[in-house]
PDBQT receptor file of N, H, CA, C and O in Angstrom, charges set to zero:
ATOM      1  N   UNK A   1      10.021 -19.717  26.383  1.00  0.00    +0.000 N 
ATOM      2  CA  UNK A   1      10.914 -19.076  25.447  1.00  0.00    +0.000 C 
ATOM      3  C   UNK A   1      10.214 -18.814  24.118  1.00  0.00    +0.000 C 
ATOM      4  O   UNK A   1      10.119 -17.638  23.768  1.00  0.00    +0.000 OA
ATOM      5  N   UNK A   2       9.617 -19.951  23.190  1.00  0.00    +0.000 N 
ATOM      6  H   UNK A   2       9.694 -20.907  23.475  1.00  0.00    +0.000 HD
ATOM      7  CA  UNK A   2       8.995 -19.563  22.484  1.00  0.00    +0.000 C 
ATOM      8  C   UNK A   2       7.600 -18.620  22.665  1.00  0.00    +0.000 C 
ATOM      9  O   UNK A   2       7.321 -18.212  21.537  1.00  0.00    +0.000 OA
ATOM     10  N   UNK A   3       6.843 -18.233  23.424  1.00  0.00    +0.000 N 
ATOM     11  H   UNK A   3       7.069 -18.564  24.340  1.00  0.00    +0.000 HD
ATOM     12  CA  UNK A   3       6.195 -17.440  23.616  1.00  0.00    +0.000 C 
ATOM     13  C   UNK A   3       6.592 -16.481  23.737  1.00  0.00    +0.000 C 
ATOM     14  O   UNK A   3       5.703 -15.631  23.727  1.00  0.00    +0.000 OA
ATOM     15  N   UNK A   4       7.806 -15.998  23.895  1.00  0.00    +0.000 N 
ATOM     16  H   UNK A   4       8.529 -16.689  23.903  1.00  0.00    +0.000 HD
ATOM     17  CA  UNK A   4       8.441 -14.441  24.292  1.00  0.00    +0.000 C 
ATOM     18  C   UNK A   4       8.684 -14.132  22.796  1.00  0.00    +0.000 C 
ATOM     19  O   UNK A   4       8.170 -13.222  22.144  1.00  0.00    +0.000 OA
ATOM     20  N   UNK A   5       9.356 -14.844  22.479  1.00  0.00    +0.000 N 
ATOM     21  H   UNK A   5       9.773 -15.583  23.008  1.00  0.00    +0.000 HD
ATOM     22  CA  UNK A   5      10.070 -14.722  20.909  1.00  0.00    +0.000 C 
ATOM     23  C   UNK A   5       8.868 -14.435  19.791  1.00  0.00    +0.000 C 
ATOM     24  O   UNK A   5       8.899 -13.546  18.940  1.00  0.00    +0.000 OA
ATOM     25  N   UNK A   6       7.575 -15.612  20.047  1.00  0.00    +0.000 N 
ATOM     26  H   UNK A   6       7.550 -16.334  20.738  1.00  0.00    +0.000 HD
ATOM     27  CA  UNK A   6       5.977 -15.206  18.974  1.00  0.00    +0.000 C 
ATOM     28  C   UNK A   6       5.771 -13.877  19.471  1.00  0.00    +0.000 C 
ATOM     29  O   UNK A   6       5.894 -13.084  18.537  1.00  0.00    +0.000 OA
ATOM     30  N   UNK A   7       5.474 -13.229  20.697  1.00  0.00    +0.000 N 
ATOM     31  H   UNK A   7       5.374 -13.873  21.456  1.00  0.00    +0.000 HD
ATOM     32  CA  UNK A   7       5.083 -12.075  21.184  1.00  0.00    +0.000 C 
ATOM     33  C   UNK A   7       5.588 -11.283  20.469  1.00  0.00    +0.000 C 
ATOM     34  O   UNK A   7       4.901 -10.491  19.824  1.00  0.00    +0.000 OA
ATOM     35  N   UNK A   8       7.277 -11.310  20.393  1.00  0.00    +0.000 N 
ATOM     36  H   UNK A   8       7.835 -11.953  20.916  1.00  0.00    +0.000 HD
ATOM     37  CA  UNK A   8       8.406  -9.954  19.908  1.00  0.00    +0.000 C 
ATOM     38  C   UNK A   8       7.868  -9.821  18.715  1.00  0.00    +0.000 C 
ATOM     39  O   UNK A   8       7.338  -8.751  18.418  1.00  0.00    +0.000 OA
ATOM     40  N   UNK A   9       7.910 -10.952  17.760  1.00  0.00    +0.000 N 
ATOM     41  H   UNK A   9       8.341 -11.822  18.002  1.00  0.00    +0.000 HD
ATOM     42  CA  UNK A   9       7.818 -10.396  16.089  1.00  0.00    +0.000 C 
ATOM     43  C   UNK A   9       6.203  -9.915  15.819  1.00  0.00    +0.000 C 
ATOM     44  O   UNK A   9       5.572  -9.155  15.084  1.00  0.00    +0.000 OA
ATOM     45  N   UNK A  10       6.012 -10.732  16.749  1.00  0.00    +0.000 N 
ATOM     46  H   UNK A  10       6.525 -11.349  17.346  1.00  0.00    +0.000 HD
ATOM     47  CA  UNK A  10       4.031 -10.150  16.571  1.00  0.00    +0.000 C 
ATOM     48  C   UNK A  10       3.603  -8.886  16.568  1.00  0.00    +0.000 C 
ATOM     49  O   UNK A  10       2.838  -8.416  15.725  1.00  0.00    +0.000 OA
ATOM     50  N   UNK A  11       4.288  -8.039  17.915  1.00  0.00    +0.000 N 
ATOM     51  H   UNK A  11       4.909  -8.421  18.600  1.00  0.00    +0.000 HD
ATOM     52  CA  UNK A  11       4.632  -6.803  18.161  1.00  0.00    +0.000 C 
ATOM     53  C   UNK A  11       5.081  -6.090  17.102  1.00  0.00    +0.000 C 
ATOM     54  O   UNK A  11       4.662  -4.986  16.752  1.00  0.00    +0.000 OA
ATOM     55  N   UNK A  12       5.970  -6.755  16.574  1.00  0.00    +0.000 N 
ATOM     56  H   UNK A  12       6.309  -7.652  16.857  1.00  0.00    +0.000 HD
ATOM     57  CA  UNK A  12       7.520  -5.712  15.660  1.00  0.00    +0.000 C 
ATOM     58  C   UNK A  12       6.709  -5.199  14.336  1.00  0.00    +0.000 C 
ATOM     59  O   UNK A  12       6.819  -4.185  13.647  1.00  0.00    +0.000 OA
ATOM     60  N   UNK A  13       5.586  -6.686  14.259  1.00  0.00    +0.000 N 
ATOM     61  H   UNK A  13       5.498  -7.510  14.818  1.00  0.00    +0.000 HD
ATOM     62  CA  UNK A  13       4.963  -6.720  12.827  1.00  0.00    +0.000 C 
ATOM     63  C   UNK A  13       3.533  -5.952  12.822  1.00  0.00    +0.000 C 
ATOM     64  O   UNK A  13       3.126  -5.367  11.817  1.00  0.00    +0.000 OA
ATOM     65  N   UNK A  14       2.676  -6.020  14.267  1.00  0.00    +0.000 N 
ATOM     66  H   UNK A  14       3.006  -6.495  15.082  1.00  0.00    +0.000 HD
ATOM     67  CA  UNK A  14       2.122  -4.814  14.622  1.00  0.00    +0.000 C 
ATOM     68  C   UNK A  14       2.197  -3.446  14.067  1.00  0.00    +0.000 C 
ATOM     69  O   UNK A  14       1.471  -2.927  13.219  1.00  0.00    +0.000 OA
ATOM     70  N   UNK A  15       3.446  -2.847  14.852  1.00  0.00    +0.000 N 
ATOM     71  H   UNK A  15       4.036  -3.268  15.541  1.00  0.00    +0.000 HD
ATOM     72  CA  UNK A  15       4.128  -1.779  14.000  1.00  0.00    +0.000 C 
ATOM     73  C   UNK A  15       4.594  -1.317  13.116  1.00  0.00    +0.000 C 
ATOM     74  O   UNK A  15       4.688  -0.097  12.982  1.00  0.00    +0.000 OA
ATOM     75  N   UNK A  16       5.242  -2.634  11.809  1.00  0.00    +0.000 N 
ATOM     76  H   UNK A  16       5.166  -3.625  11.917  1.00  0.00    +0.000 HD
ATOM     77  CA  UNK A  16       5.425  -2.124  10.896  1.00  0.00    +0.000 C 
ATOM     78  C   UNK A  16       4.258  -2.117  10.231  1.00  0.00    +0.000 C 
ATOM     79  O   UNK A  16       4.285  -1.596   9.117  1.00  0.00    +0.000 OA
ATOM     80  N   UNK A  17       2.973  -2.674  10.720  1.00  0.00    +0.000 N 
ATOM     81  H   UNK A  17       2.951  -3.098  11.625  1.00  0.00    +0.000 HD
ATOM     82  CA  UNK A  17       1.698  -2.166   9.883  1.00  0.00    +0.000 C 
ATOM     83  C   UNK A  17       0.895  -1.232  10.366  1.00  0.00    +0.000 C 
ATOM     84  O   UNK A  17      -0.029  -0.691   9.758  1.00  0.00    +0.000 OA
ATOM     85  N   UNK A  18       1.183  -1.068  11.278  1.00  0.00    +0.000 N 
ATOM     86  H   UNK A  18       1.933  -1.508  11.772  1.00  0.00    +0.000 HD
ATOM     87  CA  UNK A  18       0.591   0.445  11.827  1.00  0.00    +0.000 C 
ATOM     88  C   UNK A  18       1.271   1.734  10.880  1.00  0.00    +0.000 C 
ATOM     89  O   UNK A  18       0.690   2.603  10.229  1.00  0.00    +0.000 OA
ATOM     90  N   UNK A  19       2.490   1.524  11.050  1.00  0.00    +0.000 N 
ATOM     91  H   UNK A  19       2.961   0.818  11.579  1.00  0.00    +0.000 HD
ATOM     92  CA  UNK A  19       3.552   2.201  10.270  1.00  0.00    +0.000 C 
ATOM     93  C   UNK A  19       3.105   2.431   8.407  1.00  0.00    +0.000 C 
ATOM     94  O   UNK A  19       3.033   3.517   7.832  1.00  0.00    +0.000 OA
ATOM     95  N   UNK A  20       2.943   1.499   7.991  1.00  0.00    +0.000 N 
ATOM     96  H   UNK A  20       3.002   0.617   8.458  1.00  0.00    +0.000 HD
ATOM     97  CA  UNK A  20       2.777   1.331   6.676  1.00  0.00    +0.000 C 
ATOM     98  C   UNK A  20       1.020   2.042   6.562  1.00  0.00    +0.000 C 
ATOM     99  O   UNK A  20       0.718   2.700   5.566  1.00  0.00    +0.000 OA
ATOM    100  N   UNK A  21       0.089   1.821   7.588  1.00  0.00    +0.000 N 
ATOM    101  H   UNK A  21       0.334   1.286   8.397  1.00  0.00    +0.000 HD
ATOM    102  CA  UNK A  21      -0.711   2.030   7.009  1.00  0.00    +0.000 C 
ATOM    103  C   UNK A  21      -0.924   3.664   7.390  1.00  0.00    +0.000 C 
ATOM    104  O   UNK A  21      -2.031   4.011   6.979  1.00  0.00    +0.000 OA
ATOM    105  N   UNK A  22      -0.267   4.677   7.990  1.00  0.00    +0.000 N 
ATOM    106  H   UNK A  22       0.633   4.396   8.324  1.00  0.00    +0.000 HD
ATOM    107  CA  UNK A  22      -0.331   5.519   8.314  1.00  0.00    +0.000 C 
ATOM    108  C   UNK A  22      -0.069   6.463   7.144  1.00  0.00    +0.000 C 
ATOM    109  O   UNK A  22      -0.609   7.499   6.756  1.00  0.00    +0.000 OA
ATOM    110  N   UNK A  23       1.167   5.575   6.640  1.00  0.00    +0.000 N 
ATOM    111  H   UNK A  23       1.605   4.733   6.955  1.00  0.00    +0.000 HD
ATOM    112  CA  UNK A  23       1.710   6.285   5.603  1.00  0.00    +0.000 C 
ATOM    113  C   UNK A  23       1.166   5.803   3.996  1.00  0.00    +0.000 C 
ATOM    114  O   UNK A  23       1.364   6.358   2.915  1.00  0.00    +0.000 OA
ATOM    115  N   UNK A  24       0.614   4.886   4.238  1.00  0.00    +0.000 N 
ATOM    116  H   UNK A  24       0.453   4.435   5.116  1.00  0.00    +0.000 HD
ATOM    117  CA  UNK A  24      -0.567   4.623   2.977  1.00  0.00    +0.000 C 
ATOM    118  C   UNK A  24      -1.824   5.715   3.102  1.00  0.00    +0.000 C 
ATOM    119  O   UNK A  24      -2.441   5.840   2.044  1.00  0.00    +0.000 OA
ATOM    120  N   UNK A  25      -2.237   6.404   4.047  1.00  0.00    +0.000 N 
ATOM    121  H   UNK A  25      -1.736   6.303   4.906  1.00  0.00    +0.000 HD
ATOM    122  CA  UNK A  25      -3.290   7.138   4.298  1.00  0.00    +0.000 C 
ATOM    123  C   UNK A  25      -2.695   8.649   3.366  1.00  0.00    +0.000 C 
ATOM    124  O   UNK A  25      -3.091   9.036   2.266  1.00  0.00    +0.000 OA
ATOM    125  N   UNK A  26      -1.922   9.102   4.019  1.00  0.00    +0.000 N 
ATOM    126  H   UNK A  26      -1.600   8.788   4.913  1.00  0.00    +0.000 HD
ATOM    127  CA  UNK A  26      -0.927  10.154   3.505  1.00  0.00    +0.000 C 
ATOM    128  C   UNK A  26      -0.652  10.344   1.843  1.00  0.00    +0.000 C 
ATOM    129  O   UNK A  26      -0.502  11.502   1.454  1.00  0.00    +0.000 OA
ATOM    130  N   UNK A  27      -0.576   9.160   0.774  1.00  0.00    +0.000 N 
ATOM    131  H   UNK A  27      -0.697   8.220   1.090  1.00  0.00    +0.000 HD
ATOM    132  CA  UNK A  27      -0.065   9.378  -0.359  1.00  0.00    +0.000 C 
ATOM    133  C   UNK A  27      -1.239   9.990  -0.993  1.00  0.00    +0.000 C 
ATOM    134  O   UNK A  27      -2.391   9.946  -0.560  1.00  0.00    +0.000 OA
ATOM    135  N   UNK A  28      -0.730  10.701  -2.322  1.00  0.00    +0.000 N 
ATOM    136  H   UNK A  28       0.206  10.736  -2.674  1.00  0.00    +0.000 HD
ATOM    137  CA  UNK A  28      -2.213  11.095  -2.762  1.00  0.00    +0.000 C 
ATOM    138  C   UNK A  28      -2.845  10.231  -3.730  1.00  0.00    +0.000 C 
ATOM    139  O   UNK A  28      -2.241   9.258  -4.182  1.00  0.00    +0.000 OA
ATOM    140  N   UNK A  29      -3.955  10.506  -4.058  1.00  0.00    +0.000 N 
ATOM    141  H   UNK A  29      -4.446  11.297  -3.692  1.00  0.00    +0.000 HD
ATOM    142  CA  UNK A  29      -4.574   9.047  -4.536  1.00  0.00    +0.000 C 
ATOM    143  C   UNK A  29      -4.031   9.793  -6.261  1.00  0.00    +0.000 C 
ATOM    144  O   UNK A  29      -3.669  10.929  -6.570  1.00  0.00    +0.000 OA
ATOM    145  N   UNK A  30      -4.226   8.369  -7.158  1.00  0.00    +0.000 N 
ATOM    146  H   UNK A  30      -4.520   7.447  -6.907  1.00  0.00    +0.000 HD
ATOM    147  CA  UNK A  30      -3.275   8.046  -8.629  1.00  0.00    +0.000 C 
ATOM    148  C   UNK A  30      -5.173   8.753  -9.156  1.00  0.00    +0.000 C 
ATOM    149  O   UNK A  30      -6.246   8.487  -8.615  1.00  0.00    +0.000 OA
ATOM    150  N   UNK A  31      -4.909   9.612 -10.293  1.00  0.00    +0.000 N 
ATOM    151  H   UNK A  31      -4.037   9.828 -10.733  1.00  0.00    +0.000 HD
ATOM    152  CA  UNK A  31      -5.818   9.930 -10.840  1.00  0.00    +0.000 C 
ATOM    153  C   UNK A  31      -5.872   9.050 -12.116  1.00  0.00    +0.000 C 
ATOM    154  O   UNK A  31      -4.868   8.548 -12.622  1.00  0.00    +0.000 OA
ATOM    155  N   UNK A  32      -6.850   8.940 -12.483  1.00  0.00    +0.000 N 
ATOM    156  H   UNK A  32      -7.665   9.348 -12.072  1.00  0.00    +0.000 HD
ATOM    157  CA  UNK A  32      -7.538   8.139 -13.555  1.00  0.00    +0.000 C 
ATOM    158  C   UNK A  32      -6.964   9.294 -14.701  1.00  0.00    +0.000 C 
ATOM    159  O   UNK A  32      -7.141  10.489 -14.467  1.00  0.00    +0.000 OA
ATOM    160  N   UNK A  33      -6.282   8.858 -15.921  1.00  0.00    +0.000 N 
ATOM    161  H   UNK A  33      -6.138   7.887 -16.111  1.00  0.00    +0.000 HD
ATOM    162  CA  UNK A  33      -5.522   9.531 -17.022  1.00  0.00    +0.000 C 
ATOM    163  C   UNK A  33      -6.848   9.074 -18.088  1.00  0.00    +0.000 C 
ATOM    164  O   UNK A  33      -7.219   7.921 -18.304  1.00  0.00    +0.000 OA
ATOM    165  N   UNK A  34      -7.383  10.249 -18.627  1.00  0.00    +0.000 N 
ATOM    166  H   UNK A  34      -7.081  11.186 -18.452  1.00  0.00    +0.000 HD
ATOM    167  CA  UNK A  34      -8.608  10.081 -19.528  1.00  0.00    +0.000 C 
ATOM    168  C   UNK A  34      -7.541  10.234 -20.871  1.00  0.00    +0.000 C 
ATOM    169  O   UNK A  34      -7.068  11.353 -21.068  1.00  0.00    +0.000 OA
ATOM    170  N   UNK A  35      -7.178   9.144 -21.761  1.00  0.00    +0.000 N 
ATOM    171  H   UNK A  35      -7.562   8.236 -21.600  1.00  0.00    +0.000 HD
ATOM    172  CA  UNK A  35      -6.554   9.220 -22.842  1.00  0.00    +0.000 C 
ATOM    173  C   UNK A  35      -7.078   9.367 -24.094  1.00  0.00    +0.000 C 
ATOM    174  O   UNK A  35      -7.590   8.294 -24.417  1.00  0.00    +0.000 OA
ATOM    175  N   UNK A  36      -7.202  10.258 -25.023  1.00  0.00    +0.000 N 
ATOM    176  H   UNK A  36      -6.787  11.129 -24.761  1.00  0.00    +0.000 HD
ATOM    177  CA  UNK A  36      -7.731  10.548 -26.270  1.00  0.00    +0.000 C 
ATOM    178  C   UNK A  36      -7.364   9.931 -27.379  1.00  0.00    +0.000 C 
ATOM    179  O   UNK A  36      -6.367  10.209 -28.046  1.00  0.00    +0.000 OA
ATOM    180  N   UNK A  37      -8.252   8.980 -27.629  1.00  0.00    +0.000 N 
ATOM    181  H   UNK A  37      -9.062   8.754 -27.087  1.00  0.00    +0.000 HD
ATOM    182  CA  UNK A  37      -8.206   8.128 -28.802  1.00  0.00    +0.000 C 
ATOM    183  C   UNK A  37      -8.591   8.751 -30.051  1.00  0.00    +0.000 C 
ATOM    184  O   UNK A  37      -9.614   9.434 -30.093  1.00  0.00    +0.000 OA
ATOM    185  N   UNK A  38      -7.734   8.547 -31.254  1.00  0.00    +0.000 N 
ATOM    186  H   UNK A  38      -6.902   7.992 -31.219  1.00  0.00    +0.000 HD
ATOM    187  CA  UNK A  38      -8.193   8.738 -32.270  1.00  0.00    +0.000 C 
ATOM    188  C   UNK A  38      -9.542   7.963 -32.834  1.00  0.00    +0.000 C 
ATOM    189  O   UNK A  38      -9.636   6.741 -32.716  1.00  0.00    +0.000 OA
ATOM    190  N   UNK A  39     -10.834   8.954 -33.610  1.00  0.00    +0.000 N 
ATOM    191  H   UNK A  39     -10.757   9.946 -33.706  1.00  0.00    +0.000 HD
ATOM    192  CA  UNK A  39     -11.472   7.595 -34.332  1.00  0.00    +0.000 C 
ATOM    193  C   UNK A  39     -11.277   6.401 -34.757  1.00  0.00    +0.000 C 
ATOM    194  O   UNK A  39     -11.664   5.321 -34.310  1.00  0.00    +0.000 OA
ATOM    195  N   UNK A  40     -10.642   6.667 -35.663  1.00  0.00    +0.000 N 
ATOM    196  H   UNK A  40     -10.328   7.544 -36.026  1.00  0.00    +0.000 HD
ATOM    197  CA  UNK A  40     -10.193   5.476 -36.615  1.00  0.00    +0.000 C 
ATOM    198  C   UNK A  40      -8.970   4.767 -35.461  1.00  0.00    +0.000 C 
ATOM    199  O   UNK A  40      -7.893   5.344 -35.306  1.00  0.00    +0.000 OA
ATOM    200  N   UNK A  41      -9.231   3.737 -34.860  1.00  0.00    +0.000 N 
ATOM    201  H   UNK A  41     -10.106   3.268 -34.985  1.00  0.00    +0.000 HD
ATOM    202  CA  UNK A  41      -8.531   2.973 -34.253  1.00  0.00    +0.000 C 
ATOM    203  C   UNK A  41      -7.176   2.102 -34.602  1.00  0.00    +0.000 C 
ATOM    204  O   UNK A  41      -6.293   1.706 -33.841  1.00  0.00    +0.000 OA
ATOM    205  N   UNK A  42      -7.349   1.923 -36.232  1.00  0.00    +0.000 N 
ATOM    206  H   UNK A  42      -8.066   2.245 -36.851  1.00  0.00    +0.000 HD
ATOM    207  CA  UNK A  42      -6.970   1.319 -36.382  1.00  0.00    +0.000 C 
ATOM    208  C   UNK A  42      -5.135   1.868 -36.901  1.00  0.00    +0.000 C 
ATOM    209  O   UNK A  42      -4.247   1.176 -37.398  1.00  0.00    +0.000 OA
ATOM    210  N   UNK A  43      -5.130   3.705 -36.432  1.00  0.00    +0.000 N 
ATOM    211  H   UNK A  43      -5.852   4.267 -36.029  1.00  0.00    +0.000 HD
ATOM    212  CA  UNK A  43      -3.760   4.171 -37.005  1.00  0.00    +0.000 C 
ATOM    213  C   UNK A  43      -2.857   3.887 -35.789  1.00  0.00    +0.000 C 
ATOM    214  O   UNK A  43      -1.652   4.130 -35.844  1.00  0.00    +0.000 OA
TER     215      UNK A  43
């Protein structure tokens, strides 16, 4: 019994990372925001 039951979620959890990482491939990647600092740092 317990071996059927480790199998199921092992499986279930398989897929939801198959799942997740499919759709992690897909997003577009976060661009680096080049922010313009004033000289004088200190305004």
């Amino acid at each position: 019994m317990a071996d059927g039951f480790l199998e199921k979620h092992h499986d279930d959890y398989e897929a939801r990372k198959a799942a997740w990482l499919r759709k992690k491939r897909h997003l577009p990647k976060k661009s680096q925001r080049n922010i313009e600092r004033p000289d004088d740092e200190s305004l």
